[in-house]
N, C-alpha and C positions, 0 to 999 in steps of 0.2 A: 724819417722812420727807417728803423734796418732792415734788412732784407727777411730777417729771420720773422718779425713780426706781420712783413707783408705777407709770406710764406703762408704765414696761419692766418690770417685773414681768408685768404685765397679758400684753404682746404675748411675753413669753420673751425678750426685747433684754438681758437681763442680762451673760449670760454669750458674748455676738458681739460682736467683735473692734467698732473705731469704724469702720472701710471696709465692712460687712458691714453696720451700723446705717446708712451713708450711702447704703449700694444698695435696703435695704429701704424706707427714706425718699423715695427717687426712686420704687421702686414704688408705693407708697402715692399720693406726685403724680402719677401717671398715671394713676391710679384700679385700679390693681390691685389685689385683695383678696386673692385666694385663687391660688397657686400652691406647686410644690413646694419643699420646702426646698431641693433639691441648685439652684432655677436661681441663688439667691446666688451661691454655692459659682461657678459656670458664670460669671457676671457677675466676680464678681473674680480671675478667674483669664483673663480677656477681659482685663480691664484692667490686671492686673499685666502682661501679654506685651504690651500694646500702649503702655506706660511704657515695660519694658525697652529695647523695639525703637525707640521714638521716643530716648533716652536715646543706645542704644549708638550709633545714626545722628548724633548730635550731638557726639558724642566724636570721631567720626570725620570728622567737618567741620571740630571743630575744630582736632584733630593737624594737617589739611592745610593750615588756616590759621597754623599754625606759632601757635597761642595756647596759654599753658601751663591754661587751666581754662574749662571748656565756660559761653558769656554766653545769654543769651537770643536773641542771634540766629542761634545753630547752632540752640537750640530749635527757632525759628521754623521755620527752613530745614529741619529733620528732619521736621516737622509737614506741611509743605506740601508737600516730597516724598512722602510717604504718602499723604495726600489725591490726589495726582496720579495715584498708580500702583495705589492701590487703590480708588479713586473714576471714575468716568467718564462726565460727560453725556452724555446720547443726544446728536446732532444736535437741532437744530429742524426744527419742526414742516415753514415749508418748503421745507427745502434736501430733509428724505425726499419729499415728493409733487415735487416737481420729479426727480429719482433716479425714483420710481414712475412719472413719466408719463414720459419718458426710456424706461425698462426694457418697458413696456408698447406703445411704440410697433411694437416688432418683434415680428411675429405669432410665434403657434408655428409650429411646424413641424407639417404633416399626418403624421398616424397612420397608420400602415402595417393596413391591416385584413386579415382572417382571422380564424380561431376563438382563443380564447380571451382574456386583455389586449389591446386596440390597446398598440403601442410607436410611440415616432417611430421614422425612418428609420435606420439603421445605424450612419451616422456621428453623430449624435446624439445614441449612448448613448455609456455608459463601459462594457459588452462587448466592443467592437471592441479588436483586436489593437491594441498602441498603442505598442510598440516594437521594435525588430528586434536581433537578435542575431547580433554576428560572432563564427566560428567560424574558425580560422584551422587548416588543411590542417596535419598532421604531416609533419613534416620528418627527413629520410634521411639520419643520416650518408654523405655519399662517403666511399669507398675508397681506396686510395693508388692502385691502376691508373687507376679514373675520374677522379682530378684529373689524373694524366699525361697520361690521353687528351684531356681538358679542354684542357690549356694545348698539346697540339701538333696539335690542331684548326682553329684557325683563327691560321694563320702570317699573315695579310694584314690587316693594321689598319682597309684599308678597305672591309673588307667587313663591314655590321652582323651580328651575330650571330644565328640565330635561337632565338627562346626553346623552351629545352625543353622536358617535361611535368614536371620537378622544378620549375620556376620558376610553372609556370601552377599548380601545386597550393598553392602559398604564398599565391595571393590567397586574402583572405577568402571566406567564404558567407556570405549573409543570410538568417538563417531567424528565420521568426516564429509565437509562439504564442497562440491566444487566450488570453485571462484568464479566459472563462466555465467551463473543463473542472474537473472534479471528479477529483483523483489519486484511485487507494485507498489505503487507510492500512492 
């Protein structure tokens, strides 16, 4: 028997698939000794989905490139889109403290005192009402007598008309509600 099959006897590698023997081998290089079985299991099921996904993105590079079989350079281009979108550097170091000393220039604002929390000033917070609501007046069918009386009202073109209480009731209202109230339920 060689040494290489004693080896797995030893460690139980007999009977794991060759992806499962290349995961636990990467563990082993990182100095891992002891974890559970299922994080294999977790590890190649990571990387089966992130093949698939890398794969289906390059098929789909390539349809658009009008090529009848996916080259290495949809590869590429699936891989580095990935990295792009699921990857993201911080900033450096000093574009944040330039940003920090920027942001820090402008004092707070004074705390409103009395018993219990200081809060800043009113407008300050996100309690304050913060948008208004138009509510538009209900509307009255006319009658057939009121449009008659309507249209033989004012026989003289040049005289403006004056607005009635059906027309003033059509402008909107604005009302507004805090956002701090508690409904009941």
């Amino acid at each position: 028997m060689s040494k290489m099959k004693m080896l797995e006897r030893e460690e139980g590698n007999e009977e794991l698939p060759r992806d499962a023997k290349i995961v636990k081998s990467l563990l082993k290089s990182m100095g891992i000794r002891e974890y559970e079985p299922r994080v294999i299991h977790q590890f190649l099921e990571l990387w089966y989905r992130y093949v698939v996904d890398i794969l289906t993105d390059a098929q789909v590079y390539s349809e658009h490139a009008g090529k009848p079989v996916i080259d290495c350079e949809d590869v590429k281009l699936a891989i580095q889109t990935k990295v792009n979108c699921s990857f993201s550097q911080p900033p450096p170091r000093e574009v944040l403290l330039e940003l920090a000393r920027n942001r820090n220039k402008i004092p707070l604002p004074k705390s409103v005192g009395g018993p219990g929390i200081p809060l800043p000033p009113e407008q300050d917070t996100l309690i304050i009402p913060n948008y208004q609501l138009a509510i538009p007046k209900k509307q009255s069918s006319p009658t057939m007598e009121e449009t008659e009386d309507e249209e033989g009202a004012n026989t003289n073109p040049n005289i403006p008309e004056e607005p009635n209480s059906d027309q003033q009731q059509n402008l909107p209202q604005r009302v507004s509600f805090p956002l701090a109230t508690k409904h009941p339920r």
